[in-house]
C-alpha positions in Angstrom: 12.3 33.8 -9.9 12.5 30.6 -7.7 15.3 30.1 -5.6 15.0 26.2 -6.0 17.3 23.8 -7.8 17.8 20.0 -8.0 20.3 18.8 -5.8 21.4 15.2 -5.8 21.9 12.8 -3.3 25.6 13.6 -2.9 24.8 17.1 -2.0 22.1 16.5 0.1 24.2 14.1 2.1 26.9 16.3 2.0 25.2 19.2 3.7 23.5 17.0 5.8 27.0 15.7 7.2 28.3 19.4 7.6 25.6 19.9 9.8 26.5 17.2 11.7 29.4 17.3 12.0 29.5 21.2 13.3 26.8 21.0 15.6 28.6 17.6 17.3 32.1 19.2 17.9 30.1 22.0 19.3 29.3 20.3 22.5 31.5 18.8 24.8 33.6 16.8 24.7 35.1 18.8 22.3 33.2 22.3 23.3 33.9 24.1 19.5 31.3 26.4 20.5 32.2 29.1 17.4 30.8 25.9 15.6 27.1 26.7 16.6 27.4 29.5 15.0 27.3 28.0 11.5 25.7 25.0 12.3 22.3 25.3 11.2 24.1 27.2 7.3 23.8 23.2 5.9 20.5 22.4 6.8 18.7 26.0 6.0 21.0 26.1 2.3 19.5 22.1 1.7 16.0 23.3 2.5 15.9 26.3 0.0 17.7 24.8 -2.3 16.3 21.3 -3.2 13.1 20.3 -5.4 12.8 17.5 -3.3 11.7 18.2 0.4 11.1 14.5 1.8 14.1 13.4 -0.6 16.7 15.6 1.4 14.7 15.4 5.1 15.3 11.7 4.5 18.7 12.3 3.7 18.9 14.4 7.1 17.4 11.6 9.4 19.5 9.2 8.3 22.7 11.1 8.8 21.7 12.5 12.2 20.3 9.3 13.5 24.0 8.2 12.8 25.0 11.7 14.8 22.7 11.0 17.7 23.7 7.2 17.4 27.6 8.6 18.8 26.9 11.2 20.9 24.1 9.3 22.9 26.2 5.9 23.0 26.4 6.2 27.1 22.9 5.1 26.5 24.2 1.0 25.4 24.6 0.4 29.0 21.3 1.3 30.3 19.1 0.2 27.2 20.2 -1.3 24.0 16.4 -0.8 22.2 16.4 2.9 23.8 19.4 3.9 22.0 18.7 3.6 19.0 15.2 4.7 19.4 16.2 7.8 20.9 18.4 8.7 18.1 15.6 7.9 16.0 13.5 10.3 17.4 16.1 13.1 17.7 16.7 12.9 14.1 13.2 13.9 13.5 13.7 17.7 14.6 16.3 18.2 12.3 14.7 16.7 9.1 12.0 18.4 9.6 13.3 22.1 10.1 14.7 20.9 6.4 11.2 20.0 5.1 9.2 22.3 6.6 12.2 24.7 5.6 11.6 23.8 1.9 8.3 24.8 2.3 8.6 28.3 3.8 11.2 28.9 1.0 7.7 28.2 -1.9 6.6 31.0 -0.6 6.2 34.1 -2.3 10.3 35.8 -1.9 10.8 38.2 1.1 13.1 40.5 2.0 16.2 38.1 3.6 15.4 39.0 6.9 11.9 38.0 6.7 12.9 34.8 5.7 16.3 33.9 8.0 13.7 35.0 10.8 11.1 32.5 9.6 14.0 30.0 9.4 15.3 31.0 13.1 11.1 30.8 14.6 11.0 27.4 13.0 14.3 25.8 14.3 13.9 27.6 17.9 10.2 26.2 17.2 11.2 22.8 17.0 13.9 23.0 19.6 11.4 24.0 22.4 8.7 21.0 21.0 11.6 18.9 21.6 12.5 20.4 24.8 9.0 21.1 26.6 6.2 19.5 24.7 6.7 15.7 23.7 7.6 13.1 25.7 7.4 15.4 28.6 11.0 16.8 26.9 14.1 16.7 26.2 16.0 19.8 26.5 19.7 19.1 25.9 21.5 19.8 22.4 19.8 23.0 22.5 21.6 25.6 19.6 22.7 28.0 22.6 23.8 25.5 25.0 27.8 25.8 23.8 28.0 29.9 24.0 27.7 29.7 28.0 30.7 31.5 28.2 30.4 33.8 25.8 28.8 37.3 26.1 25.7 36.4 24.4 24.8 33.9 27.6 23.6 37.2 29.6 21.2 37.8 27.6 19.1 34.8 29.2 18.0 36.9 31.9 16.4 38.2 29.6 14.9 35.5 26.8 15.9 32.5 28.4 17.8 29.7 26.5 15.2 29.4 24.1 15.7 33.3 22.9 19.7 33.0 23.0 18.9 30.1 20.4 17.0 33.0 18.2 19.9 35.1 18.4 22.3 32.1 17.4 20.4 30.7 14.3 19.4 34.4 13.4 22.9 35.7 11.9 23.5 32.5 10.2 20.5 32.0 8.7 20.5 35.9 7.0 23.8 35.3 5.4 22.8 31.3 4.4 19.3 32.8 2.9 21.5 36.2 1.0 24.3 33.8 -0.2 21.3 31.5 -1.9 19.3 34.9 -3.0 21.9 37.0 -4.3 20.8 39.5 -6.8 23.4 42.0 -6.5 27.1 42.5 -4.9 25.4 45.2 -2.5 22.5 43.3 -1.6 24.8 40.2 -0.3 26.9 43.5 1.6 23.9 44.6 3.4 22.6 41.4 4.6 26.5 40.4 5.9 26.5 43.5 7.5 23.2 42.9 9.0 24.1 39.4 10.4 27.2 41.2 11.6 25.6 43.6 13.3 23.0 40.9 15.0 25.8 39.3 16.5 27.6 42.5 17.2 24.1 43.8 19.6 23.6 40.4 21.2 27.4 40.4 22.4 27.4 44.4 23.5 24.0 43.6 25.2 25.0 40.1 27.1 28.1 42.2 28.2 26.1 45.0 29.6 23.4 42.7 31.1 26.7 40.6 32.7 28.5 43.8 33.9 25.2 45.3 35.4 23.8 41.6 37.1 27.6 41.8 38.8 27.2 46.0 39.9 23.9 44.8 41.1 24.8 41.8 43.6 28.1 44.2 44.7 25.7 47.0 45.4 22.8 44.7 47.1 25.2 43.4 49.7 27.2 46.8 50.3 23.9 47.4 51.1 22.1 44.6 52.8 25.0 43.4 55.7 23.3 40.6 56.8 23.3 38.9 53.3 26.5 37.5 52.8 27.5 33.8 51.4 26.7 30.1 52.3 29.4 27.7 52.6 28.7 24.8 51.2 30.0 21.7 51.0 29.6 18.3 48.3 30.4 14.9 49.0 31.1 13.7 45.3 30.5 9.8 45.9 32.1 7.4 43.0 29.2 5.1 43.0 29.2 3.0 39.4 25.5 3.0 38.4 25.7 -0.8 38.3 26.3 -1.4 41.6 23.2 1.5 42.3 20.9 -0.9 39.9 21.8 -3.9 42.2 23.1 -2.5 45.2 24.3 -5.7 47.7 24.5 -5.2 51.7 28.5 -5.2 51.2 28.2 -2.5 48.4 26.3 -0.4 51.0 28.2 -1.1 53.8 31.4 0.0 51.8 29.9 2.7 50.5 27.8 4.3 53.1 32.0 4.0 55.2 33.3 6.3 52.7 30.7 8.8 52.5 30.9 8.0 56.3 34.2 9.5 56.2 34.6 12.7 53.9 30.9 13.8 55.7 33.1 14.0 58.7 36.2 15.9 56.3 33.1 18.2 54.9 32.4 19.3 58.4 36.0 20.8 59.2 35.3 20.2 62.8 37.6 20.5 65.8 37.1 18.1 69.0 33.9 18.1 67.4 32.5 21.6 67.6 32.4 24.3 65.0 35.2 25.8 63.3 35.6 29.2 61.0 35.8 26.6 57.9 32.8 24.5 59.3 30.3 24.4 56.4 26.4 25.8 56.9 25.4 23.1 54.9 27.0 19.5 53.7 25.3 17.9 50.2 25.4 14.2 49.1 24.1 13.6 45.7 21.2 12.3 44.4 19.6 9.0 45.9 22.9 8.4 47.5 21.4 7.4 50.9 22.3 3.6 51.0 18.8 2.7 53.1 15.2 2.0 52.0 14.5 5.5 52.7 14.9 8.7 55.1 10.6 9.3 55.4 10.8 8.9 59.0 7.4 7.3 59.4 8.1 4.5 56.5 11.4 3.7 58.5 8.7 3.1 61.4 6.8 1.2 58.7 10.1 -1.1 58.2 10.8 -1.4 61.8 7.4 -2.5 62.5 8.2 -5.8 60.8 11.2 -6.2 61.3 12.7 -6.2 57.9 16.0 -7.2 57.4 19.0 -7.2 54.5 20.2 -10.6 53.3 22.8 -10.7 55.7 20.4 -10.6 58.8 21.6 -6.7 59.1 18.2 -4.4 60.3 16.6 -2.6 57.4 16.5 0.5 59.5 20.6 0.1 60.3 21.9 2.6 57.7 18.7 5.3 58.7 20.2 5.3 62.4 23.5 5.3 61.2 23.2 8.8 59.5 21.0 10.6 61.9 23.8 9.6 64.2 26.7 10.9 61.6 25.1 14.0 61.3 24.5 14.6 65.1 28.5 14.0 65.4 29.2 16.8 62.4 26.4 19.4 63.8 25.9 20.3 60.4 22.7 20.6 58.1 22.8 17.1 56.1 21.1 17.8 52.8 20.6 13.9 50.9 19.3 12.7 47.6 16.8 9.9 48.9 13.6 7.8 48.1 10.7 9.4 50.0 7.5 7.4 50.9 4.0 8.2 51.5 1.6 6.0 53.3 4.2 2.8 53.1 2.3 -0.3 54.1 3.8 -3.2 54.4 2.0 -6.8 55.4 1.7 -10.3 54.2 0.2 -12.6 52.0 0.7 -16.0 50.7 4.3 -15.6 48.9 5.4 -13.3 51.7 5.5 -9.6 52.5 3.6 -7.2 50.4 4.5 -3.7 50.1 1.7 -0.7 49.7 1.9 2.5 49.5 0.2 6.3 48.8 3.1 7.9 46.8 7.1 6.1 45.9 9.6 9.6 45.1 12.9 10.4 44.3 13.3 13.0 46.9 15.4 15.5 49.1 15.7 15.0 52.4 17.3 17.9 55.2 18.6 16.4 58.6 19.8 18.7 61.6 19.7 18.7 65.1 20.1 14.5 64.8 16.7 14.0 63.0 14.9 14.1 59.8 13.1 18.2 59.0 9.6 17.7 58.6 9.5 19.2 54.9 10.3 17.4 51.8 11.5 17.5 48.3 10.2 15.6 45.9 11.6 15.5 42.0 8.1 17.0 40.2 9.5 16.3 36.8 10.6 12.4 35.9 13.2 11.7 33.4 11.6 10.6 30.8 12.2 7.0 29.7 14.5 7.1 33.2 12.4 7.5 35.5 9.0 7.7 33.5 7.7 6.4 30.1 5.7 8.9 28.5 2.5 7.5 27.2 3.3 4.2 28.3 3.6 3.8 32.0 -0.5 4.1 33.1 -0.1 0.6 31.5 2.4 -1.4 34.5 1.8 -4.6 32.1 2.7 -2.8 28.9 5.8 -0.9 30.8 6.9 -3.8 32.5 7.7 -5.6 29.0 9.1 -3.0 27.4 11.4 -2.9 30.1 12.1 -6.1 30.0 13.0 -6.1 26.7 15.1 -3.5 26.8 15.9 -2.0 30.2 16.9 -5.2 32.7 16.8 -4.1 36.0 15.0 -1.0 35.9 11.8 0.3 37.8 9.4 2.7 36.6 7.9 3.2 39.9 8.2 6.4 41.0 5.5 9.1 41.6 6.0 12.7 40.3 6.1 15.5 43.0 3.4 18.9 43.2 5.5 21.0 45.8 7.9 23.4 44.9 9.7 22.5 48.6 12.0 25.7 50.2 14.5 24.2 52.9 15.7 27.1 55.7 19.1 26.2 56.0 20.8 28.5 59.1 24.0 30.4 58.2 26.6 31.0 60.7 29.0 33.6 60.6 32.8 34.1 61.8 31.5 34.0 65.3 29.7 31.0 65.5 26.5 33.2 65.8 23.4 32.5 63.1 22.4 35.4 62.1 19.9 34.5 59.3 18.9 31.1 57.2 19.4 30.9 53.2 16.7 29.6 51.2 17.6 26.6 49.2 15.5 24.6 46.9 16.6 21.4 45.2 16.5 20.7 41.3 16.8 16.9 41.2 19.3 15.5 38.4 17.1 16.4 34.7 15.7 19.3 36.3 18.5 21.0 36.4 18.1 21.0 32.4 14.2 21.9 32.5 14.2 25.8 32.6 10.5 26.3 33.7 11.2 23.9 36.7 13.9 25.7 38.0 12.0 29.1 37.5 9.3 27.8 39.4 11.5 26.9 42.2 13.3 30.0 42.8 10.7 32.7 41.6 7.3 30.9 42.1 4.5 33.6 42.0 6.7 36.3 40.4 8.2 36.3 43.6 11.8 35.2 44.6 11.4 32.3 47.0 14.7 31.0 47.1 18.5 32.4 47.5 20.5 29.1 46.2 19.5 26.2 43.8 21.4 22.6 44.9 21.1 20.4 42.2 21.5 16.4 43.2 22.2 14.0 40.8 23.4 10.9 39.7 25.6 11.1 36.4 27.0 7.3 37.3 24.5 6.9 34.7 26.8 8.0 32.1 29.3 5.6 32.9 32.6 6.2 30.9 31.0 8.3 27.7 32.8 11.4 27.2 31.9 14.9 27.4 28.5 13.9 29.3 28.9 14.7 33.0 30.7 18.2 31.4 27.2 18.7 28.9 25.3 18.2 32.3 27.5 20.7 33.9 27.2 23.4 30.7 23.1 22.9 30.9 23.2 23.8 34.5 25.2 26.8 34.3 21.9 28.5 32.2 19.5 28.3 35.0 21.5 30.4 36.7 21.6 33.0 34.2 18.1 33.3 33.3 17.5 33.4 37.2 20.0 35.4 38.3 20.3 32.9 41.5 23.6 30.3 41.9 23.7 26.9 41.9 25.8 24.1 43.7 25.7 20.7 41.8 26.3 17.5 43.9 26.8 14.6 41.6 27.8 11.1 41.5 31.0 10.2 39.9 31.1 14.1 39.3 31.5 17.1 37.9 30.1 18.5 41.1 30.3 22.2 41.1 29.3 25.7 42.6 28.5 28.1 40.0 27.2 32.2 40.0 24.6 33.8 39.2 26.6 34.9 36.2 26.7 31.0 34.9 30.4 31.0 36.0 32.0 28.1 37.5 33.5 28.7 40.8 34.5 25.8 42.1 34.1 22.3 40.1 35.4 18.8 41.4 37.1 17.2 44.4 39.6 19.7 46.7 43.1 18.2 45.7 42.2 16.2 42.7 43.9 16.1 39.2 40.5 15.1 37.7 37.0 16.0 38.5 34.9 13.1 37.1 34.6 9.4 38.2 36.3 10.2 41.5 35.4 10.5 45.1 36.2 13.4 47.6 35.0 16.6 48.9 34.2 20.0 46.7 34.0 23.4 49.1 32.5 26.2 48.4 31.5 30.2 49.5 28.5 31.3 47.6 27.1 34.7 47.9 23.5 34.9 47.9 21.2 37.4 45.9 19.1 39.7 46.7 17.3 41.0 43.3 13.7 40.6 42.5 13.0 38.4 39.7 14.5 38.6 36.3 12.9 39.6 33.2 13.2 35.7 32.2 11.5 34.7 35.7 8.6 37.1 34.7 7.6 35.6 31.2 9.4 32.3 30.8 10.2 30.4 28.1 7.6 33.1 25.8 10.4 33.0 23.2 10.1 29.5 22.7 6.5 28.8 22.5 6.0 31.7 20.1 8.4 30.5 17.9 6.7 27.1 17.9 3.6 28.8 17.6 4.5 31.5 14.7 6.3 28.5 12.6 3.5 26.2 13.5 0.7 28.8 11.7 3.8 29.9 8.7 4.5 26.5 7.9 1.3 25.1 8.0 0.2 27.9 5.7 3.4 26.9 3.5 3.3 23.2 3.1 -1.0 24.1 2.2 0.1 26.3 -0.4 2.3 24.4 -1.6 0.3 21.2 -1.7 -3.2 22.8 -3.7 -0.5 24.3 -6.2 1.7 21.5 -6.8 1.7 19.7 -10.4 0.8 16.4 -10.4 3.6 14.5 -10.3 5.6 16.9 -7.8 6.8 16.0 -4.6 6.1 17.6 -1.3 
């Protein structure tokens, strides 16, 4: 007996605005996160219930393009065609778990868990094709993101992100699919018991996994003396992405003063030598450097000719000005920079022309008064910030889409192929340096990319790296709200599934240290009242870890590519059957 029925317009729409609605308030800046959990009960009870599978995905678009349209509106300031392309293309994913959905449920009637677990494969399928696969991804707005602080989040070490979203959609999708296929009063018992008891096993199993990653890290450093914490501290600059876009001398000047300034508050320095509350290692965000750049042999480059700001100021001025800053702190200077390669610059015609090997938005660690040999540079470009997928090996094709709708933007950038370690020297009590914690550096969307990050820390199946610092520029976001705290809730996974902590550094905020449990230890400016679109100085202690890699280091994101792969080869399978047994007339 077929589970299907027509359902009308209203009732399509309906459910498709109950869907929206739950999984919006689920994110910040509302952060409903019991809402995930019966988020996806709309879209699955459309999809098995309608006779009309493009009818009701329609339906779906058009509501969650609206959904997107709102919670991606930070996007009208940086590209009024981008916006509502974007939300466009987000609303895909969810129309077609519903058509796809309506296929699967053609199929010849399975037990309920055979078909929630379909169901969960195919939206978990479609998250990680959004996420990994097109455009180079997009993985925010995952299912899972909102449960960070429950105990479910453990269980990342684990399955990654991708997995936890299994485990999310899984319970909700048994009772959506018994509720629609209910034969008898005890049948509907057994499968709410069964979704019960899948929630029931992920929390007792995150809670283990939490209370056993905290045993572990006690017992490592009972064990291991020498390995005790980093301190760390952020300069959170208040930089408006406007003024970064166009950024005059005076803007510079005024800036580079106040970061000037809490750089020498970071340092906690007395007659300027080391105290116990001097900081290993100070952090400014993301291309905050004010200069052309810190690669010491491009500033040669620049010197060479001579090149000078509108205001006849040297083009090298704000490069000396830091290497001398940081030889007055004595600390490690960690800063969010462009990096050059091979940087030519001579002269034609219309006046100077600049050259070069490779343009990147980079990392750069100064000590001892000069720039450390080694590098960072960002290996994975926002897309459409940084990069336009499938567009940008055309600089004619790019360079009028921008343009048209991205004024003052430049796609010029150059993705990075090292996974860079910085040795950053500890001191203890004493003033001694007994050992140097490996850092690597996550540059703004990376922080949201999970195999990134795992390449970082445990590239080779080997850990490589103690403590992830993630630089970035959330100006971008200007005043939306909810983003900068989104950014912050994305973060706090990678340290989960890696078992390693991370210290965010971000313009205009929410800078934060967080453990390798995904809890937030420190978050904002000391002595501020708010932590976002404010300047001042975060500090923080961070014990570093000594475990091997986690199970999630090991095999990835496997849960998310074999959902994508096992709903790829079910739903094909579905919407064939269903289209060489359709009567004429009937709509697929």
């Amino acid at each position: 007996m077929s589970d299907k029925r027509r359902t009308g317009r209203r009732a399509g729409a309906i459910a498709a605005a109950l869907h929206a609605a739950l999984f919006a308030v689920a994110f910040p800046p509302i952060g409903l996160w019991p809402a995930a959990l019966v988020a996806l009960a709309p879209l699955a009870w459309l999809a098995l219930r309608t006779d009309r599978p493009r009818r009701a995905a329609g339906v779906v678009w058009l509501v969650s393009a609206a959904m997107w349209l709102l919670m991606e509106r930070w996007l009208i300031g940086v590209s009024a065609v981008g916006w509502p392309l974007l939300a466009a293309y987000l609303a895909l994913f969810p129309a077609a778990f519903v058509w796809l959905g309506a296929h699967l449920g053609r199929l010849r009637p399975g037990s309920h868990w055979r078909v929630a677990g379909a169901l969960a494969a195919l939206w978990v399928g479609l998250e990680y094709l959004r996420g990994a696969v097109v455009l180079t991804g997009y993985p925010w707005f995952l299912i899972a993101h909102p449960l960070i602080d429950t105990p479910v989040a453990q269980l990342a070490e684990w399955v990654g992100v991708y997995g936890v979203s299994f485990l999310v959609a899984l319970p909700q999708l048994i009772l959506i699919v018994a509720l629609i296929r209910r034969r008898r009063t005890g049948a509907l018992l057994v499968s709410t018991a069964s979704a019960v008891a899948v929630v029931a096993l992920a929390a007792a199993g995150g809670l283990i996994l939490g209370a056993v990653a905290q045993v572990r890290q006690s017992a490592d450093e009972e064990h291991d003396k020498d390995i005790t914490a980093i301190r760390v501290a952020v300069v959170q600059t208040n930089v408006p992405q406007s003024n970064k876009v166009a950024w005059s001398i005076e803007d510079r000047r005024r800036d580079f003063a106040q970061m000037r300034e809490m750089t020498l508050d970071a340092a906690q320095t007395r007659a300027g030598e080391p105290s116990p509350e001097t900081p290993d290692l100070i952090v400014w965000p993301e291309t905050m450097f004010p200069g052309e750049t810190l690669s010491p042999a491009a500033v040669a480059e620049i010197a060479r000719v001579g090149l000078v700001y509108e205001d006849g100021t040297p083009a090298t001025f704000f490069y000396d000005a830091l290497l001398e800053l940081q030889r007055a702190v004595g600390v490690p200077l960690l800063v969010g920079s462009i990096g050059y390669d091979g940087l030519r610059i001579g002269t034609d015609d219309n006046g100077l022309v600049f050259e070069h090997d490779g343009k990147f938005n980079s990392a750069f660690l100064l000590d001892a008064g000069a720039v450390r040999g080694e590098r960072y540079d960002k290996m994975h470009l926002t897309p459409f910030g940084e990069v336009m997928p499938g567009i940008s090996w055309s600089d004619r094709l790019e360079g009028w889409l921008l343009s048209l709708g991205a004024a003052g933007m430049r796609f010029d950038l150059d993705a990075g192929r090292s996974a860079t370690v910085f040795e950053v020297p500890l001191r203890d009590v004493e003033m001694e340096r007994p050992g140097a914690a490996r850092v690597v550096t996550p540059i703004c969307f990376e922080s949201a990319t999970p195999g990134v990050c795992r390449r970082l820390v445990f590239g080779g199946g080997q850990r490589r790296a103690d403590l992830m610092v993630n630089l970035t520029n959330d100006g971008w976001f200007g005043s939306a709200p909810g983003k900068r705290a989104q950014a912050l809730q994305v973060a706090r996974w990678r340290c989960v599934e890696l078992r390693t902590p991370m210290v965010r550094a971000a313009n205009t905020g929410i800078s934060a240290a967080i453990d390798p449990s995904g809890r937030v230890q420190a978050r904002g400016p000391e002595n501020r009242s708010e932590d976002e679109r404010v300047a001042g100085v975060m500090r923080a202690s961070v014990n570093l870890p000594v475990g091997g890699p986690t199970v999630y280091a090991r095999i990835g994101d496997a849960a998310g590519w074999l959902s994508l792969l096992g709903a790829s080869l079910v739903s094909g399978w579905a919407v064939w059957r269903g289209r060489s047994g359709r009567r004429p007339g009937a709509e697929s």
